[in-house]
C-alpha positions as CSV (number, residue, x, y, z in Angstrom):
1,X,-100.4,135.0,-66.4
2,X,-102.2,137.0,-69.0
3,X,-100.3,139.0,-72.2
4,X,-99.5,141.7,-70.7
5,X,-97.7,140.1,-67.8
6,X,-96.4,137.8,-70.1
7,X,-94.7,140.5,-72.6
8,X,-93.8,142.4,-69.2
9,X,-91.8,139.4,-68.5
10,X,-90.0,139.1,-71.5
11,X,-88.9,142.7,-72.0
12,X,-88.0,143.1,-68.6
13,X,-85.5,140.1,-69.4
14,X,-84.0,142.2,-72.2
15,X,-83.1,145.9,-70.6
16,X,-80.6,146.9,-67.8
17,X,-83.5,148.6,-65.6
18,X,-86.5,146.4,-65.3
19,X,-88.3,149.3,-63.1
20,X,-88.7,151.2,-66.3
21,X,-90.4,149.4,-68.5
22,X,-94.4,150.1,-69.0
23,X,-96.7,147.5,-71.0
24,X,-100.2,148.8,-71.6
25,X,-103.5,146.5,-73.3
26,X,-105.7,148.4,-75.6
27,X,-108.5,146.8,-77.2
28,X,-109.9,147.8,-80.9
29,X,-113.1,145.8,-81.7
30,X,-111.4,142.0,-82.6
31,X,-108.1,143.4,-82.3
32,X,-105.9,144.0,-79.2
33,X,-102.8,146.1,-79.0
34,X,-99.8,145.4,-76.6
35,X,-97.7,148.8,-76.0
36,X,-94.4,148.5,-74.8
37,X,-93.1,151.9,-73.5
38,X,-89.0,151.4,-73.1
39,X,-86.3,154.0,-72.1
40,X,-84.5,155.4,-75.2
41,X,-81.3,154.4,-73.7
42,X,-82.6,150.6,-73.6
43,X,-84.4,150.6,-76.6
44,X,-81.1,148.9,-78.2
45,X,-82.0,145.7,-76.3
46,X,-85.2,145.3,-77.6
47,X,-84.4,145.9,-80.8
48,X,-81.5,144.2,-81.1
49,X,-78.9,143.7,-83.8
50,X,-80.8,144.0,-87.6
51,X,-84.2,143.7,-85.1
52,X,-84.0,140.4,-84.2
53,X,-84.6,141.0,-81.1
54,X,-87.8,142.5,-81.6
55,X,-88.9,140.0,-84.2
56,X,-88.1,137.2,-81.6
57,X,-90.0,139.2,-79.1
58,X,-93.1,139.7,-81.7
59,X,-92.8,136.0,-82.1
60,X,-93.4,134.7,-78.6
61,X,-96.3,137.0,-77.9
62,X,-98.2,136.2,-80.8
63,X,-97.5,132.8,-80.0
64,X,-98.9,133.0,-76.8
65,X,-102.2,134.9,-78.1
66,X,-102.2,131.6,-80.5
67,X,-102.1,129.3,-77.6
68,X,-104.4,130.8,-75.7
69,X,-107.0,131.6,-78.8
70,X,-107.3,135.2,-78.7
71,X,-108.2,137.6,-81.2
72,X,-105.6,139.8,-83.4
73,X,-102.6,140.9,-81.6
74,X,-100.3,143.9,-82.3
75,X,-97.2,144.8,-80.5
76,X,-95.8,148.1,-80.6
77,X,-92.5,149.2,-79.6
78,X,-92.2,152.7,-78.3
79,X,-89.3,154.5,-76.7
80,X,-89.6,157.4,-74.0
């Protein structure tokens, strides 16, 4: 299981339609980017109450990246 499957995984946990949800990799010289794409309707999930939802979520990806020694990791958070 790489990131991406990985953060997949976990925001697809979060929201009421799974199907929706679209996690993209771009890399930037050392420094990879994870973008989650979630409906505006869900985006209330991820975020959570106060964001800690999305602080948690932050958390366990760039644990992961730790784990498994990669470079930088940013996580963006994007509604559609």
């Amino acid at each position: 299981m790489n990131i991406v499957e990985y953060t997949e995984f976990l925001v697809k946990s979060l929201v009421e339609d799974p199907d929706m949800i679209k996690v993209e990799e771009f890399k930037e010289d050392e420094n990879t980017i994870i973008e989650v794409m979630v409906p505006e309707a869900d985006m209330k999930y991820v975020i959570g109450k106060a964001g800690k939802n999305a602080h948690a979520l932050r958390t366990l990806v760039y644990a992961y990246a730790y784990i498994h020694k990669m470079h930088k990791i940013k996580l963006n958070i994007e509604a559609f």
